[in-house]
RODREN-400953 format. One line per 10 residues: number of its first residue (from 1); for each residue z, y, x of C-alpha. Coordinates in steps of 0.05 Angstrom, whole numbers, plus 32768, in hexadecimal, padded with zeros to 4 digits. Last residue first. Layout:
% residues N
NUM = Z/Y/X | ...
This chain:
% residues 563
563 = 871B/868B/8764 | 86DC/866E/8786 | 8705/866B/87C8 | 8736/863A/87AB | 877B/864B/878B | 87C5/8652/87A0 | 87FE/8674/8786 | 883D/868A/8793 | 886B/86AB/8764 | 88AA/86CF/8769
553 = 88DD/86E0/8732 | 8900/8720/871A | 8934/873A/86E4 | 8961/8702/86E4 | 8945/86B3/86D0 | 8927/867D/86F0 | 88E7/8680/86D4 | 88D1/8635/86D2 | 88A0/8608/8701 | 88CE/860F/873C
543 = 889E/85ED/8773 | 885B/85EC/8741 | 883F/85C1/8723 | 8848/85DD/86D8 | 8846/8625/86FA | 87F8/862F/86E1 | 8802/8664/86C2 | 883B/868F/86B7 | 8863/8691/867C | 88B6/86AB/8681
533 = 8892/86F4/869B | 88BA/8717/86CB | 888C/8711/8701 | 8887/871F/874B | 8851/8712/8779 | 8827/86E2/87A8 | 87E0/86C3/87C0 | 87C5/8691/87DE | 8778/868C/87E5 | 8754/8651/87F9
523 = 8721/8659/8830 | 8733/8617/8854 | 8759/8639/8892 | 877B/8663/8859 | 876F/86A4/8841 | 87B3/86D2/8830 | 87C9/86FF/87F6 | 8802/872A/87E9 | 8823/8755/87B4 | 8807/8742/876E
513 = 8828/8765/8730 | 8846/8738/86ED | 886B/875E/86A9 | 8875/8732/866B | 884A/870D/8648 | 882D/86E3/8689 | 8808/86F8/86BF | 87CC/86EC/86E6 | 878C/8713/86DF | 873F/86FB/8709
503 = 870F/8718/872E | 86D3/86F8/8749 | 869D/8706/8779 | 869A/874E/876A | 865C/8772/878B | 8650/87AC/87AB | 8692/87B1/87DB | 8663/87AA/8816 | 868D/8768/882D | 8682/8748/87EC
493 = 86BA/8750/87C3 | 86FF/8718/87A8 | 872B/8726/876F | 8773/8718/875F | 8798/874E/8728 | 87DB/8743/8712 | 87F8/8757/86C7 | 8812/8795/86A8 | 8822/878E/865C | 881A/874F/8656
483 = 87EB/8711/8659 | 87B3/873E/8669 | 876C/871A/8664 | 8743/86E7/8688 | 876A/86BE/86AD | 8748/8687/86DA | 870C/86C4/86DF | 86C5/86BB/86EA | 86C6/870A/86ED | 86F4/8731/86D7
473 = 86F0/8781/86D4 | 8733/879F/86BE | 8729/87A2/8670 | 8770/879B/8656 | 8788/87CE/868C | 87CE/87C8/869F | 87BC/87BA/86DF | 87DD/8791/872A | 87C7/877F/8774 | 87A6/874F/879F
463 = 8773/875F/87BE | 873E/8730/87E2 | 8701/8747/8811 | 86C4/8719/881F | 86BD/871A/8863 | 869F/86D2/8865 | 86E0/86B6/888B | 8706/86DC/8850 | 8724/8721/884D | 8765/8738/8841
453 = 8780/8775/8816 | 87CA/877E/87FB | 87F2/8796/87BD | 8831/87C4/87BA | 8825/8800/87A4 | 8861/8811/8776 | 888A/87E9/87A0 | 888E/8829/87D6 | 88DC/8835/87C5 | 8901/87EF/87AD
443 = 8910/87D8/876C | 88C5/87DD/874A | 88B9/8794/8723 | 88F4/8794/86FE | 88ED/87E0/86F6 | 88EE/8821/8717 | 88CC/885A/86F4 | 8888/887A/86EA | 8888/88C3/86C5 | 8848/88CA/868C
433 = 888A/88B9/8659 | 88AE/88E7/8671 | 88BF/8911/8629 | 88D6/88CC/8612 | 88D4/8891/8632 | 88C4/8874/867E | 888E/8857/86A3 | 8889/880B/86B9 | 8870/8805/8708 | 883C/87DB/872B
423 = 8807/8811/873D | 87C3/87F4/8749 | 879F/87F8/8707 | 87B1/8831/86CA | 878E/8822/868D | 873E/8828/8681 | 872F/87EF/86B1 | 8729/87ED/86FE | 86F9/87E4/873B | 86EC/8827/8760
413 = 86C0/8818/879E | 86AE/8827/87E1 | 867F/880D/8816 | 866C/8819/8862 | 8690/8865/885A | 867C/886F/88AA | 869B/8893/88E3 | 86D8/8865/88EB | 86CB/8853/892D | 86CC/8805/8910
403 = 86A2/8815/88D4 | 86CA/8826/8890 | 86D8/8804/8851 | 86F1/8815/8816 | 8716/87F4/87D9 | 8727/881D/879A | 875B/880E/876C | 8754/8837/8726 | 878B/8868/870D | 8794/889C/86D4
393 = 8770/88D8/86C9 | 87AC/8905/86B5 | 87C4/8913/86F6 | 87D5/88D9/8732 | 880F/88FF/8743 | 883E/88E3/8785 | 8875/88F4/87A4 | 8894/88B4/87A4 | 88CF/88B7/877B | 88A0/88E5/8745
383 = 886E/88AC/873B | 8843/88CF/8706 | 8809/88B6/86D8 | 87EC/88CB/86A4 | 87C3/8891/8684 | 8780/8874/86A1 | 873D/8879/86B1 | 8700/8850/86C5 | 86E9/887A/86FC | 86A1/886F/870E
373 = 8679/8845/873E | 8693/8803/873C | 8676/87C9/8768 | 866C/87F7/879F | 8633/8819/87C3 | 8658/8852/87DD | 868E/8870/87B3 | 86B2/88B1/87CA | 86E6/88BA/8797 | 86C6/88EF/8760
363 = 86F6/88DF/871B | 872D/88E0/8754 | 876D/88B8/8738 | 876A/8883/8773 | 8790/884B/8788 | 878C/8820/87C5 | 876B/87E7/87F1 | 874D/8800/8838 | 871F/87D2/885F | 8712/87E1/88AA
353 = 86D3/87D1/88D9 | 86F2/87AE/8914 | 86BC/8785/891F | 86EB/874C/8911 | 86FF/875D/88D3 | 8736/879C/88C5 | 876B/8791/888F | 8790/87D1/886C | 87BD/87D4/8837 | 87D7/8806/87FA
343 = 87BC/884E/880E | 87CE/8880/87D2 | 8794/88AC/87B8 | 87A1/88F1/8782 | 876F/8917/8758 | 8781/8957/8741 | 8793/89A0/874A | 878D/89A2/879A | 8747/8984/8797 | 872C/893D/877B
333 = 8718/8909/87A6 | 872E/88DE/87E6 | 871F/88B8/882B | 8735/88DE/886F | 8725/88BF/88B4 | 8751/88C1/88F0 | 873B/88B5/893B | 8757/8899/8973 | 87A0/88AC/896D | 87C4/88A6/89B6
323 = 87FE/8882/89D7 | 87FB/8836/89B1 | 87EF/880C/89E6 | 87AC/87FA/89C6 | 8798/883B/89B2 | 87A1/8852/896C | 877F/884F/8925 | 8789/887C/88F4 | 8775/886E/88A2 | 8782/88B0/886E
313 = 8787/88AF/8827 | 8787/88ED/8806 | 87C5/8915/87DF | 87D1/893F/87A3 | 8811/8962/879E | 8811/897F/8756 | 880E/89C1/876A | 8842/8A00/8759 | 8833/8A4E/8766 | 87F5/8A45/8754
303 = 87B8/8A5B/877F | 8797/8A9A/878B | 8758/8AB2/87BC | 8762/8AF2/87CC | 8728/8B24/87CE | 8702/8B4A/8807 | 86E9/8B0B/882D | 86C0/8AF5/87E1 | 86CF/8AAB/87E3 | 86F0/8AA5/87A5
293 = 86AC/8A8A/877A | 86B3/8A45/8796 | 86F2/8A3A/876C | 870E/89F5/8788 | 8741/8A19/87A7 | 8774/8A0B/87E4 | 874C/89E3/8810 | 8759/899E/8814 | 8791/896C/883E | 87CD/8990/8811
283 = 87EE/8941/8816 | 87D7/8909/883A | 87E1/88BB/882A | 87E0/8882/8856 | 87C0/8856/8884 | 87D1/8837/88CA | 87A6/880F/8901 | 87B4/87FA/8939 | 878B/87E5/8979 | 8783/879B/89A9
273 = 8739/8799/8997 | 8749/876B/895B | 8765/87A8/8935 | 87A5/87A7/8918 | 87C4/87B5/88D8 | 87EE/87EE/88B0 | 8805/8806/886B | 8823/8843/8848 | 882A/887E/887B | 883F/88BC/885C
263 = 8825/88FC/8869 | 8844/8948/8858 | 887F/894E/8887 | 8899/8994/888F | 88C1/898D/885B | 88CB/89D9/8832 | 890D/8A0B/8849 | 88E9/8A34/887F | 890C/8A48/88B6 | 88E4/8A81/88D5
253 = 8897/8A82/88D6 | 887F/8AA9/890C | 8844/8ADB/8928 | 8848/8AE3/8962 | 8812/8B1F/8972 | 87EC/8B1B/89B3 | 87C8/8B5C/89C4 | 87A1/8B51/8A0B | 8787/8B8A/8A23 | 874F/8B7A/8A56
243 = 8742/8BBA/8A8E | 8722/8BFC/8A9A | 8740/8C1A/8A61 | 878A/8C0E/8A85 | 87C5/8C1D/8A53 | 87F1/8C58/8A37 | 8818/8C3F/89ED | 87F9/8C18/89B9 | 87FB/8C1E/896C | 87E0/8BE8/894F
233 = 87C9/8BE0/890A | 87DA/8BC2/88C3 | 87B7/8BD6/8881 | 87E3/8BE1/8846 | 87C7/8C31/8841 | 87EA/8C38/8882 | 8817/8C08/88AD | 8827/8C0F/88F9 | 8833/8BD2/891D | 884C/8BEA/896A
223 = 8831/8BD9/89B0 | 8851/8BEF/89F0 | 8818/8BD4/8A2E | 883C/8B99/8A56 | 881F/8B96/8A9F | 8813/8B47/8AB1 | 8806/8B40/8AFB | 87C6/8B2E/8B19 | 87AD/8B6D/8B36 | 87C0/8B87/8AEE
213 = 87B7/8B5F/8ABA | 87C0/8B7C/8A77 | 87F7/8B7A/8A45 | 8801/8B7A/89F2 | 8848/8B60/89D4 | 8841/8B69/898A | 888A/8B7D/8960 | 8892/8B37/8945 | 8867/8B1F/8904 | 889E/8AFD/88DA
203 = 8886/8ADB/889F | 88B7/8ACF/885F | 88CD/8AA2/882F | 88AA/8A72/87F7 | 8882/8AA4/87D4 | 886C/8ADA/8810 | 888E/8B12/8830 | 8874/8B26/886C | 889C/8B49/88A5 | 887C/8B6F/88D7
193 = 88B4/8B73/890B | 88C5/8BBB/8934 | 8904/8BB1/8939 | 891C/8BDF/88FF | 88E7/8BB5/88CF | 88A0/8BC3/88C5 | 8883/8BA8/887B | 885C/8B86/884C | 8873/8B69/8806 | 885D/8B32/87D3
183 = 882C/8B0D/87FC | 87E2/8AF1/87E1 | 87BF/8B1F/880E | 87D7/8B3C/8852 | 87AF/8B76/887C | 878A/8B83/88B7 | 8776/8BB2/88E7 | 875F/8BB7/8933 | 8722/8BE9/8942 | 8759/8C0E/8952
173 = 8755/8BF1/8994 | 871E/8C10/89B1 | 86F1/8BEF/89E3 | 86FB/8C09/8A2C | 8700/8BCB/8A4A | 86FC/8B8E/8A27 | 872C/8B7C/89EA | 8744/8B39/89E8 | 876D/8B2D/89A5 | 87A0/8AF2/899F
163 = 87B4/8ABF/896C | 87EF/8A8B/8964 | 87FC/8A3F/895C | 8830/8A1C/897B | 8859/89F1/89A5 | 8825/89BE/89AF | 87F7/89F1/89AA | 87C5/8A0C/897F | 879D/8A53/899D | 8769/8A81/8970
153 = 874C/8AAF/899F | 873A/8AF9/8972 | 86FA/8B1A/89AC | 86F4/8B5A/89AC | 86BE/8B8B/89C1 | 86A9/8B9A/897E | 86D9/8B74/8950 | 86D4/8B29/894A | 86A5/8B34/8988 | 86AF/8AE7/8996
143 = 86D3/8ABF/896E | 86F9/8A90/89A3 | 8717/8A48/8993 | 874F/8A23/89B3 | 8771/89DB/89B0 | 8735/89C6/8995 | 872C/898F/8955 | 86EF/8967/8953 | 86C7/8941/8914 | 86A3/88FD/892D
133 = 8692/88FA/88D7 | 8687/8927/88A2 | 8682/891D/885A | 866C/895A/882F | 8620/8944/882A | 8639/8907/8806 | 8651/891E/87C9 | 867C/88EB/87AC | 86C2/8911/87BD | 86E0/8915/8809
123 = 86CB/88E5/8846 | 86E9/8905/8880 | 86E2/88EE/88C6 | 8711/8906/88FE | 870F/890E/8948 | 873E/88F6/897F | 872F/8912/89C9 | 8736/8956/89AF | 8711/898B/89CA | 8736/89BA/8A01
113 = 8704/89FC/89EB | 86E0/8A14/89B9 | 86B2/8A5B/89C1 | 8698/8A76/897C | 865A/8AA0/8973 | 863A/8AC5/8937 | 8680/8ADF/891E | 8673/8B10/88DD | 869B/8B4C/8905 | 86DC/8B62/88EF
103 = 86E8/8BA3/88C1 | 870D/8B75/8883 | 873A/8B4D/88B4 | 8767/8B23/887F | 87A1/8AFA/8889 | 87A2/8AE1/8845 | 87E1/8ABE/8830 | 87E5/8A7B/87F7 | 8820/8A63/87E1 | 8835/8A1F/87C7
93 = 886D/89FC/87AE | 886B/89A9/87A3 | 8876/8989/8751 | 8884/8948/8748 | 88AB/8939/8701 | 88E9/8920/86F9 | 88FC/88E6/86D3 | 8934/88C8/8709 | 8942/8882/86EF | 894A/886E/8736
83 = 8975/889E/8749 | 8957/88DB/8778 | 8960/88D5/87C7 | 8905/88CD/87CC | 8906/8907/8797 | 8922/893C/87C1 | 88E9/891F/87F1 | 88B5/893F/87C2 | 88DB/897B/87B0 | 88D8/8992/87FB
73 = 888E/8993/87ED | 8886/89D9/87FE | 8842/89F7/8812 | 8824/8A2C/883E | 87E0/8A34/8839 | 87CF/8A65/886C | 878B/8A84/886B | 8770/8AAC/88AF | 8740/8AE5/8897 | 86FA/8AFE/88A6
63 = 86D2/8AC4/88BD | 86F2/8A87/88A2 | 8734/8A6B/88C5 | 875E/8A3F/8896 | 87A4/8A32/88AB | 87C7/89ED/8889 | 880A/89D8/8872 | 8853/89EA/887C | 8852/89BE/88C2 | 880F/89E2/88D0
53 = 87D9/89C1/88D4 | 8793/89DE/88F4 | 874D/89EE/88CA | 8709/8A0C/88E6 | 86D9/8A30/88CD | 86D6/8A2E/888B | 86AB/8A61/8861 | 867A/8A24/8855 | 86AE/8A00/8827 | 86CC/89BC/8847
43 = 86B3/897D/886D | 8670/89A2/8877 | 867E/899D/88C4 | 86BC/89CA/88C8 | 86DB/89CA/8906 | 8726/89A8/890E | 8757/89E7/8938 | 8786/89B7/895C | 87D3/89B1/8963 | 87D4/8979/892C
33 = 87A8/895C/8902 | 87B8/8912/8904 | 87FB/8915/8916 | 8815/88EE/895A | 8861/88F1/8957 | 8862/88B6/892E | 8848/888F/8967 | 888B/88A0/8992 | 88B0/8892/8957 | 888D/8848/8951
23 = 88AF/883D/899C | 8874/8811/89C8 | 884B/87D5/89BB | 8849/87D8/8972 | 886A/87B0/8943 | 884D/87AA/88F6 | 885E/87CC/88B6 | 885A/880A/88CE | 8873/883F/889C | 8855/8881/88B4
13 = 887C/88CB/88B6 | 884F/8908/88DB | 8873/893D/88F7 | 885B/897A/88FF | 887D/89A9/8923 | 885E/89F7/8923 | 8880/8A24/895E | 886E/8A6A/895B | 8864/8A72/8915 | 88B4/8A7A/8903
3 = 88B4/8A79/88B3 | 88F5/8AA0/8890 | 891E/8A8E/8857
């Protein structure tokens, strides 16, 4: 296995579930990080500098070293093809490398250049002095005096991603050395090649091409790695002191067995300004520790070998025609050991501000003003055929809502009992019995978080959705407890998320999850699901008034605006 670093694809997957105005796979070429170096603006640990996304996963730039945390989820969509009483258990590959620069300068001064015209809002754990909002990427940045009288340039392309050193005249190049942390082996090959060898493959530095211009014309200067005492240097041949050498290692990533695709995209709407918008789930989106003791530049920061590929919500929204990404905003908890969101629906109101319905396990979601401030907790829970691990905390829903440049957390709030709330599924016996699997109610991929947001002509917001909690929150309920073992939830918010109108179960004694839910002209609320339960209320009138019989049934149902 090998990893070519000269061109990095990313390719970003969403699930529309509406038309656009031009080809979807055009759109789906547009990833939300990629081919720009994102700043740091207290949205992750002070060493930060600056992030960019690889198709493998993520490069961290601090002052010092370059981090790349490479990571494999090729189990993940291994799982997707599995049966569906597959009882396997989600587990992604990870590897972290160092590219460390222990002689360089502490960087006082940074050039950035080519600024993106999207930028990106991140709204991470309950503390919020770590949120960060109108966040830029560049397509290059410049440390200056990295070394003395050198400056490293940091470059993302569409193509690619790579590093060069500017040395001014007469400054000495063996000023030059660095090593590799967190790899198993480096060393020279025949051709001349630095080749690392890391966890999942190996890193293939080619033999450095250095030049200088010369009245205009590129004159290529022999360069060679040499390595001693496990540091790496160049060895250059005859050149002009009097001019710029430019050293411009490639450093590449060869074919590299892990996916390259690492976000999913769950739900979509549209805006009343003519725009989209799409949501989804992100995976490897923080930085690789939560230790904040492993930032010393002269030691390695570690990290399993295995993760439990935890992911963050993420909301984009799109021009009207559909060509460019506006902006895209992260919402989520937990770090890269726990604590795991999955987008379920979106709605925007007429001011364009944006609601987001889904499923958290993060005991520190970011809540702002809501109805619900803390995590009510849950079961282990894993659902391995869609990639994802919600960890041992169980699952609440959250609902959040954003401004219309999505730049603001407007409101945000857990609601949920002390079982598992959101994800419709039925989990399975024996040694797996934390593992999710396909039931009556779960036949298709994605049905696991089903369940849908609207809001009313007050801008109340309504979800409908599904818990196995006997103590969701009700309030002025037709239903008031659990019928079964997982039952639907209907419940209706203020438009700040701080206060819960009134919320309500349906279901019968067997198993019952809401889907869908509309407002009509009059305010009344309709909404809709599946059931397997022989009892549910309030049929007597109804079209087909009786179960009908095989593993499923749907049910409609309509009530006023007071629930």
């Amino acid at each position: 296995m090998f990893f070519y670093r000269s061109v990095f694809l990313i390719s970003l997957f969403f699930s529309f579930n509406f038309t656009l105005s031009q080809d979807l796979n055009q759109l789906n070429k547009k990833s939300h990080e990629d081919h720009v170096l994102i700043e740091n603006k207290g949205q992750w640990p002070s060493p930060v500098l600056f992030k960019s996304k690889i198709s493998f996963g993520n490069i961290w730039v601090q002052q010092h070293k370059i981090l790349f945390h490479l990571q494999d989820f090729s189990r993940l969509f291994e799982l997707h093809q599995k049966p569906e009483d597959s009882e396997e258990t989600i587990f992604g590959k990870q590897t972290l490398v160092h590219l460390n620069f222990p002689s360089s300068n502490e960087v006082t001064r940074i050039e950035k250049h080519i600024r993106s015209e999207a930028y990106f809002n991140y709204f991470i754990g309950n503390d919020s002095s770590k949120w960060a909002s109108d966040v830029h990427g560049y397509s290059e940045i410049t440390m200056n005096e990295f070394y003395k009288g050198i400056d490293l340039k940091l470059i993302s392309q569409h193509e690619g991603f790579k590093y060069e050193f500017h040395l001014k005249p007469k400054t000495d190049p063996n000023l030059i050395f660095f090593n590799y942390g967190g790899v198993k082996n480096v060393k020279v090959s025949r051709n001349g090649n630095l080749i690392i060898e890391t966890e999942l493959g190996k890193i293939v530095e080619q033999k450095p091409f250095s030049y200088q211009i010369i009245n205009g014309k590129i004159k290529e200067v022999t360069n060679t790695f040499v390595i001693r005492d496990n540091q790496v240097s160049f060895k250059l041949g005859k050149y002009d002191l009097t001019k710029e050498l430019i050293i411009d290692p490639i450093l590449v990533f060869a074919t590299y067995s892990g996916s390259v695709t690492d976000n999913f995209g769950m739900t979509a709407t549209y805006g009343y300004d003519g725009t989209a918008f799409s949501a989804g789930t992100i995976y490897g989106n923080q930085y690789p520790t939560p230790d904040p003791l492993a930032w010393n530049v002269n030691s390695n920061i570690t990290i399993p070998s295995t993760n439990v590929a935890t992911t963050d919500a993420f909301i984009s929204k799109y021009s009207a025609d559909g060509s460019s990404m506006l902006w895209t905003t992260f919402i989520g908890g937990g770090d890269n050991t726990q604590g795991t969101e999955t987008a379920h629906s979106l709605i925007c109101d007429q001011s364009n501000n944006i609601y987001l319905y889904g499923v958290t396990s993060s005991l520190d979601f970011p809540v702002q003003g809501g109805f619900q401030t803390v995590h009510n907790g849950g079961s282990n829970l894993t659902v391995a055929f869609n990639g994802t691990n919600f960890g041992t905390a169980g699952t609440d829903i959250f609902v959040a809502k954003f401004s219309a440049n999505g730049q603001s957390l407007l409101g945000s709030t857990y609601i949920g009992g002390s079982a598992n709330d959101g994800v419709n599924y039925k989990v399975t016996s024996g040694s797996y019995n934390t593992v999710a699997a396909y039931d009556s109610l779960s036949m298709n991929y994605g049905d696991q978080f089903r369940g849908e947001i609207m809001l009313d002509q007050e801008g109340n917001c309504i979800v409908a959705s599904c818990t196995r909690s006997n103590n969701f929150p009700v309030m002025n309920p037709f239903q008031s407890s659990n019928a079964g073992q997982l039952d639907g939830v209907i419940f209706k918010m203020s438009p700040n998320l701080n206060n819960l109108i009134w919320s309500s179960y349906f279901g019968g004694s067997n198993n019952d999850a809401c889907y869908s839910v509309k407002v009509d002209s009059s305010s009344n609320i309709i909404f809709a699901g599946g059931t397997s339960s022989n009892n549910l209320p309030f049929t007597s009138a109804g079209l087909s008034p009786i179960y009908n019989g095989g593993k499923t049934d749907g049910f409609v149902v309509k009530i006023n605006a007071s629930g």
